[in-house]
VEXDREN-2710 file (C-alpha; in Angstrom, 1 decimal):
% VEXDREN-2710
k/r/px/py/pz
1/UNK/-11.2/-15.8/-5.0
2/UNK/-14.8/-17.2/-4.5
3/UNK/-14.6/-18.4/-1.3
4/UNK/-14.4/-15.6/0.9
5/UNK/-14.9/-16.2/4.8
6/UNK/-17.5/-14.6/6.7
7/UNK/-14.9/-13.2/8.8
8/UNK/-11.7/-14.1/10.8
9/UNK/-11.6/-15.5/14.8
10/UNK/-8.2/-14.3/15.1
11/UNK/-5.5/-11.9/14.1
12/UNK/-3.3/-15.3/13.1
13/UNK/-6.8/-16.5/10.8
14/UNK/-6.5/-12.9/9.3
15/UNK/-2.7/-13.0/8.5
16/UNK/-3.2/-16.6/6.7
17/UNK/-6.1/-15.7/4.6
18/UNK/-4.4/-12.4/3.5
19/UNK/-1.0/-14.3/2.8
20/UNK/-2.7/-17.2/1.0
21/UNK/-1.4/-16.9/-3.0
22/UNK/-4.0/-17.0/-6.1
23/UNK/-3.3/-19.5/-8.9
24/UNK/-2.9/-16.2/-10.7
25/UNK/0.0/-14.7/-8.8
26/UNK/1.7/-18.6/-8.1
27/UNK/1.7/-18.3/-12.3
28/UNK/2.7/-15.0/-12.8
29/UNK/5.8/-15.4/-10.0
30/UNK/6.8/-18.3/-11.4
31/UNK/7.1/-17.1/-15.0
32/UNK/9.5/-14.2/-13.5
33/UNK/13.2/-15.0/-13.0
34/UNK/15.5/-14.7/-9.7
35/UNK/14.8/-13.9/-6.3
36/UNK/12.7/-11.7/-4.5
37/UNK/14.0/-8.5/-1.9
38/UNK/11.8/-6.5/-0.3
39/UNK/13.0/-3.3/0.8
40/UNK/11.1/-1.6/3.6
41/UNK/9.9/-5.1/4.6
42/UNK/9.1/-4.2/8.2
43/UNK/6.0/-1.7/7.5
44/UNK/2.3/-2.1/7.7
45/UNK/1.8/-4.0/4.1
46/UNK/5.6/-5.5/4.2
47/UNK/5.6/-8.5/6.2
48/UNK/1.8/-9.8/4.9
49/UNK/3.8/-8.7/1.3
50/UNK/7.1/-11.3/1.9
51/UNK/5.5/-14.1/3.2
52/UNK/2.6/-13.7/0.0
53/UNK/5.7/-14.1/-1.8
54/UNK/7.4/-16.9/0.0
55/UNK/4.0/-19.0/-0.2
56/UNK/3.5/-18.0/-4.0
57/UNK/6.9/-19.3/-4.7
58/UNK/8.4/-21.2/-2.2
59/UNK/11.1/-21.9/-4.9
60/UNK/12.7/-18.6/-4.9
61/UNK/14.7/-16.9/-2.0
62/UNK/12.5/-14.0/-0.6
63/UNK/14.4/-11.9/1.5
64/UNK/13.0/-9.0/3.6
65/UNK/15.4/-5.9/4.5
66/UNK/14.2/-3.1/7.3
67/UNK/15.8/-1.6/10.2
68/UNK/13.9/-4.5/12.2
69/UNK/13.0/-2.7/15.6
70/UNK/10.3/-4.5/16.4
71/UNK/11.7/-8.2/16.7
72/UNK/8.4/-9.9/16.5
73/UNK/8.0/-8.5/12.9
74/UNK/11.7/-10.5/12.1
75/UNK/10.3/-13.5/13.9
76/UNK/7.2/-13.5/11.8
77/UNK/9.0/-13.4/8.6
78/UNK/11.8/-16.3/9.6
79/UNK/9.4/-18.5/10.6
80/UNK/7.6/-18.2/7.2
81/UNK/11.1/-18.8/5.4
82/UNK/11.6/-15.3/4.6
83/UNK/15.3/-14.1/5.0
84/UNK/15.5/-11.1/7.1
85/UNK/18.7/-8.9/6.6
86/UNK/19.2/-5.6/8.9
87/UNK/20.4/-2.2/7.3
88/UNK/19.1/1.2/7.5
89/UNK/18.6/2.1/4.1
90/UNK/20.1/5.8/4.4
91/UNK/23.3/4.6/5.2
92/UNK/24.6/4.2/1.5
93/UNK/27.8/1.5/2.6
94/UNK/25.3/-0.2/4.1
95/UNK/23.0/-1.0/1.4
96/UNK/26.0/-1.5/-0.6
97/UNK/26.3/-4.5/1.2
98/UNK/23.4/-5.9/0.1
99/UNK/22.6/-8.6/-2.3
100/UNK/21.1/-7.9/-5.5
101/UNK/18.6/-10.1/-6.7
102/UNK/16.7/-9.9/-9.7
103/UNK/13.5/-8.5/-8.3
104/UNK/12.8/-5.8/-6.0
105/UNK/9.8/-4.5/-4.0
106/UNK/10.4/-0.7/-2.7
107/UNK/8.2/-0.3/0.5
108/UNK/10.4/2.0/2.5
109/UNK/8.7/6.1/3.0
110/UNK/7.7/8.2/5.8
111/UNK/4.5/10.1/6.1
112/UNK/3.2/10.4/9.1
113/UNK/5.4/13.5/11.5
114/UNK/6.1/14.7/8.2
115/UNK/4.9/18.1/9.3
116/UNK/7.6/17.6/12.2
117/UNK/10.8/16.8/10.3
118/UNK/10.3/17.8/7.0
119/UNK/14.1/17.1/6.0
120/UNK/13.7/13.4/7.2
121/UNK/10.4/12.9/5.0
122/UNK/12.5/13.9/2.1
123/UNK/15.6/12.1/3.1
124/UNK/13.4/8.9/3.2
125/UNK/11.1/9.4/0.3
126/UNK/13.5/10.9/-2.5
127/UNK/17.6/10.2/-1.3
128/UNK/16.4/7.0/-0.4
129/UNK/15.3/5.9/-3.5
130/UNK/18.0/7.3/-5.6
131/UNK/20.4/4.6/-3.3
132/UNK/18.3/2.0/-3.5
133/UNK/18.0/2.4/-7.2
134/UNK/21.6/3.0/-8.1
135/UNK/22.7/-0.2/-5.9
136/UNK/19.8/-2.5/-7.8
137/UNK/20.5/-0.9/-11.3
138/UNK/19.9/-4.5/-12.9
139/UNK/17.5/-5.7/-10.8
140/UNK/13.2/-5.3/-11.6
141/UNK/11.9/-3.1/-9.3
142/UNK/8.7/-2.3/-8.4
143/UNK/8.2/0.8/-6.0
144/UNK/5.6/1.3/-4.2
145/UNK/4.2/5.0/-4.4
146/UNK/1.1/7.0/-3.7
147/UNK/-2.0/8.8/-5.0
148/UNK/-0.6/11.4/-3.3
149/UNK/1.2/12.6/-5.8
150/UNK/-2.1/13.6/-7.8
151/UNK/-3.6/17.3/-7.7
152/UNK/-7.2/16.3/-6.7
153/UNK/-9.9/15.5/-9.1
154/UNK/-13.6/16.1/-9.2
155/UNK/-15.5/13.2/-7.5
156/UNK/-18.1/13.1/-10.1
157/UNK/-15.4/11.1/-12.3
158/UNK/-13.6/7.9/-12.1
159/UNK/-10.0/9.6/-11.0
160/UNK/-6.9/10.0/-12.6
161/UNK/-5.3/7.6/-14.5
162/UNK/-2.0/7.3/-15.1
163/UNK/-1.5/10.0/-17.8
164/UNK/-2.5/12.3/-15.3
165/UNK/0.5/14.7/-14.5
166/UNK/1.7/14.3/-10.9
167/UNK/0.9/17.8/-9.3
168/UNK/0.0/17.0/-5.6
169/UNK/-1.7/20.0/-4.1
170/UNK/-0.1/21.7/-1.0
171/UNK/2.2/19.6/1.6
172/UNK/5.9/18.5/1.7
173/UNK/4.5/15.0/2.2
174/UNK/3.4/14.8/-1.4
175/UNK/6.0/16.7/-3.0
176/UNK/8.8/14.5/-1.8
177/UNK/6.5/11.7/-3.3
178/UNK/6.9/12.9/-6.1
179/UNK/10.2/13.2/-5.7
180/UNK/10.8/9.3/-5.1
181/UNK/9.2/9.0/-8.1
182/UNK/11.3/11.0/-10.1
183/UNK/14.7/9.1/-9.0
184/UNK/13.3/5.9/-9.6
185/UNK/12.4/7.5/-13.5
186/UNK/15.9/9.0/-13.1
187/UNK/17.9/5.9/-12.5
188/UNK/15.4/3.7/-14.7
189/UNK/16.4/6.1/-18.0
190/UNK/20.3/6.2/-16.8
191/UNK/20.5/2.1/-16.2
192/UNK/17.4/0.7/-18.2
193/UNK/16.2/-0.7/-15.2
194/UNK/12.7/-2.2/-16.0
195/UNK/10.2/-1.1/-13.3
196/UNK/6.8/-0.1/-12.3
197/UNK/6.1/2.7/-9.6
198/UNK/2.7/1.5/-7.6
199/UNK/0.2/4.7/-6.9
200/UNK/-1.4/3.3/-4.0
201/UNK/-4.3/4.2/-2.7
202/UNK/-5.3/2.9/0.7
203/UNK/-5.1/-0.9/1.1
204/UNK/-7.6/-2.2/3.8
205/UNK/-6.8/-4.5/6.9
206/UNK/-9.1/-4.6/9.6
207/UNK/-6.7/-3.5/11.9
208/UNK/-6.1/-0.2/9.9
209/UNK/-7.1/1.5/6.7
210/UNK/-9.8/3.8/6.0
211/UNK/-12.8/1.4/7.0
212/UNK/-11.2/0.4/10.4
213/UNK/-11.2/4.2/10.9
214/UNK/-14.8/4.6/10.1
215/UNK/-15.9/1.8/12.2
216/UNK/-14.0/2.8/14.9
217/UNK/-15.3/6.6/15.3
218/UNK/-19.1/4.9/14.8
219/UNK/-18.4/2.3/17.8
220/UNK/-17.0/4.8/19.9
221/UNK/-19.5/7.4/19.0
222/UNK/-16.5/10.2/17.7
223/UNK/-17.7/12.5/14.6
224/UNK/-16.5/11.7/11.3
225/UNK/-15.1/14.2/9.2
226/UNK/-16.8/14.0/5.2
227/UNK/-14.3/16.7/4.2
228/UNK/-12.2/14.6/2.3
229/UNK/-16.1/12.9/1.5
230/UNK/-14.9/10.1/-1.3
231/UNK/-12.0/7.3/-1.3
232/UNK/-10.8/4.5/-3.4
233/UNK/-10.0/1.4/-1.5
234/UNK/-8.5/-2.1/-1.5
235/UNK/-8.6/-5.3/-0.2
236/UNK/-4.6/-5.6/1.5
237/UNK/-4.0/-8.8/0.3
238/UNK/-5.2/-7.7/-3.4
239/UNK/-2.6/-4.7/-3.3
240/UNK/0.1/-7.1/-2.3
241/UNK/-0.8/-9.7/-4.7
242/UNK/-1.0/-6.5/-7.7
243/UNK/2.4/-5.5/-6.6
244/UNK/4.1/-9.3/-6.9
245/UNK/2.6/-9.5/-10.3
246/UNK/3.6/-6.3/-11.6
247/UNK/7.4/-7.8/-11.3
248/UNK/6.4/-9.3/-15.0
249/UNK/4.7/-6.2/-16.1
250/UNK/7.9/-3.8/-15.4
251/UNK/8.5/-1.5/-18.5
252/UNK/11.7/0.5/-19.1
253/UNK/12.1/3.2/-18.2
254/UNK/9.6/2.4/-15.0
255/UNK/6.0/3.5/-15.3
256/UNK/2.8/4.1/-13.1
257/UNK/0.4/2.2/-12.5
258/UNK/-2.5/2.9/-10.2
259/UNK/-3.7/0.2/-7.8
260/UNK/-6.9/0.4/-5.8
261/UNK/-10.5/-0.3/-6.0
262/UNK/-12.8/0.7/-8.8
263/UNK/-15.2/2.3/-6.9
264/UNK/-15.4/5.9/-5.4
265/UNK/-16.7/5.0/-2.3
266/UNK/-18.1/7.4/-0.1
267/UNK/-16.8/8.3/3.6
268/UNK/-20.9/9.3/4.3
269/UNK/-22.2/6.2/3.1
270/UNK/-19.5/3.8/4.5
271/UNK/-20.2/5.5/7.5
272/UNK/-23.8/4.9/7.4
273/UNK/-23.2/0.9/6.3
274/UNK/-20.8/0.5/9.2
275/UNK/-23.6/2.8/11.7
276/UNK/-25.9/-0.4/10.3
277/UNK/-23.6/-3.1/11.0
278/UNK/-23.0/-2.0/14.6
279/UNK/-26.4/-0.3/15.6
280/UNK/-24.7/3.1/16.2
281/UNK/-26.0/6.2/14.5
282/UNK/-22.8/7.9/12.5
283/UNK/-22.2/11.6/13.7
284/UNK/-21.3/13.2/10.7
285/UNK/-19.1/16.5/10.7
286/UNK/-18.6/18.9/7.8
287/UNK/-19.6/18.5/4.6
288/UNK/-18.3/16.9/1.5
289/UNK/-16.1/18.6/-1.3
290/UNK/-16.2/18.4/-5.2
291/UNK/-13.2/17.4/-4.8
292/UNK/-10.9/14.2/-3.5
293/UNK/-7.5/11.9/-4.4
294/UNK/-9.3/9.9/-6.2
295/UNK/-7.7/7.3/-9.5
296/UNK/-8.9/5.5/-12.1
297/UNK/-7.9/1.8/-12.2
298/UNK/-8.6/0.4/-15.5
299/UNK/-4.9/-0.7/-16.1
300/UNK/-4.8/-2.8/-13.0
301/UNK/-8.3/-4.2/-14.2
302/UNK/-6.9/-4.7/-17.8
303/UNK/-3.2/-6.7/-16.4
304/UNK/-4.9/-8.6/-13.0
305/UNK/-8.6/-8.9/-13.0
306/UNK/-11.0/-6.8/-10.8
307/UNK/-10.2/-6.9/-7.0
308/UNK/-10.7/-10.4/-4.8
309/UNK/-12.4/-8.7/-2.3
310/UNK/-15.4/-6.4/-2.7
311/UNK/-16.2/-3.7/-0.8
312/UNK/-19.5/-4.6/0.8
313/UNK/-17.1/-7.7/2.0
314/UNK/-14.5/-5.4/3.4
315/UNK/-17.3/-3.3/5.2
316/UNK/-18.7/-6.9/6.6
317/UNK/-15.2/-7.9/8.0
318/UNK/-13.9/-4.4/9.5
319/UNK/-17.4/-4.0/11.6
320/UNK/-17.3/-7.7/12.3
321/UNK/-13.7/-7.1/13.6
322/UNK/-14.1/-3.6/15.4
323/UNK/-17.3/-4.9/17.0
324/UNK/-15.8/-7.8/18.7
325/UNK/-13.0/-5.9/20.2
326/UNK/-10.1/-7.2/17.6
327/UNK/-6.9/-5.8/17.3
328/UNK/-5.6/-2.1/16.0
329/UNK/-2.5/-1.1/14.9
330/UNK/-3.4/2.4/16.2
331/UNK/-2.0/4.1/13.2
332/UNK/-5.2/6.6/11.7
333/UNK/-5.0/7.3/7.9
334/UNK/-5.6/10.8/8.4
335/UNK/-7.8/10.2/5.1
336/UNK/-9.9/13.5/6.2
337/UNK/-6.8/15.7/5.6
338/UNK/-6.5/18.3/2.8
339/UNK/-3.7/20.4/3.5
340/UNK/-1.0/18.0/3.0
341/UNK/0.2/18.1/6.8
342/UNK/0.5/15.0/8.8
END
């Protein structure tokens, strides 16, 4: 995507540029077979994620399934011709209710009050999956997951890639990641259910993400902790557009695949670039270690190209949008955390 704007007037100028499908992704989506679910639809990424879809391939019936408790969300979706069904996906007769289409896109898990209700994180991140997956057992289904489920790697590196064996370090959070992985591995092996499980590492909006976290602590002069000192990051509408695509690169039994940025980007320097862009001097608390969550994203380069968005862009648009007062979805990323506790 060449033609990148200089930065967005509006939250509805933001939506329709992060929705708006690449000749890449209308090709891909149309080379794949049957209809589109997403599961876990009503999230941060999920509704920018559906209506991707439904502009990608307005052919096919996208259909967006969450608890919907925020009626604006459902609004959003059925005005962009996304089918919104409501079901709480640990109630096993209720997803049993559901349709199966050919294609699935996972998004449902809990993170944050993890600390809180540790039986719930589980419940949503590992027995969830394993009813999703037995319901869909011949559908596609690409689940999003987490760099989470990584130990942490020295920074000096370019992260772990896929071979790398999932041993978060302390933290129920991460270990019941893992756990979602291993039921969708589970089911894919018992049903040959092609799939790919998505290692996410912080997609970027400017009204959350890493960067919209930065900016905000420099605006509102707030130290910045450098103890988790190095990140990968991506461009939110790049995420969603890997995740689409990855429906015709599903393998079975399912796979990882990492999906982020290629660089290691630095929380001290993005700090300084964002204390640039809105004439604030960064205050800077703790110092970095050799150590971060950190992966390695040559597969993604090798199946979809390098990111649309670069991150000098992304710095450019969250200070743009922070300074001039634009909206937040209040929701930090923690990103400085180390223990494993949110």
């Amino acid at each position: 995507m060449t033609d990148l704007p200089e930065g967005f007037a509006d939250e509805a100028a933001l939506d329709d540029f992060m929705t708006r499908p690449s000749p890449d992704l209308i090709a891909d989506l149309k080379s794949v077979g049957g209809d589109v679910t997403v599961l876990g639809v009503g999230g941060k990424m999920g509704p920018s994620l559906a209506i991707l879809a439904k502009r990608a391939a307005p052919e096919k019936r996208v259909i967006g399934v969450a608890r919907f408790t925020d009626a604006a969300v459902k609004a959003r979706l059925e005005a962009a011709g996304v089918e919104t069904v409501a079901c709480d996906l640990l109630d096993r007769a209720a997803v049993a209710r559901l349709e199966v289409t050919e294609n699935v896109i996972f998004m449902a898990g809990r993170k944050f009050g993890s600390s809180g209700n540790q039986p719930l994180t589980w419940a949503m991140n590992a027995l969830v999956p394993a009813i999703v997956a037995e319901h869909f057992a011949k559908a596609r289904i690409v689940a999003f997951s987490t760099a989470c489920v990584y130990p942490f790697v020295d920074i000096r590196h370019q992260g772990a890639t896929e071979a790398t064996p999932p041993t978060p370090p302390p933290g129920e959070y991460a270990a019941s990641c893992v756990g979602r992985e291993r039921m969708f591995e589970y089911y894919s092996s018992r049903f040959d259910t092609p799939g790919r499980l998505l290692r996410l590492s912080y997609a970027i909006d400017m009204r959350y993400g890493v960067l919209h976290d930065v900016a905000t602590l420099v605006r509102d002069g707030q130290p910045i902790s450098v103890a988790m000192g190095h990140v990968n990051v991506i461009w939110q509408g790049d995420a969603n557009a890997c995740a689409l695509r990855a429906l015709k690169h599903c393998t079975t039994p399912t796979t990882p695949l990492n999906v982020s940025g290629p660089e290691v980007a630095s929380v001290r320097a993005m700090a300084a670039a964002m204390g640039e862009r809105l004439d604030r001097k960064p205050i800077i608390e703790g110092d970095e270690a050799a150590t971060a969550w950190l992966v390695n994203t040559a597969e993604q380069t090798r199946l979809f190209g390098y990111p649309t968005v670069p991150l000098a862009k992304l710095l450019d648009w969250t200070a743009a949008w922070v300074k001039s007062g634009g909206g937040s979805l209040g929701k930090p990323t923690h990103f400085e955390v180390r223990d494993g506790n949110y």
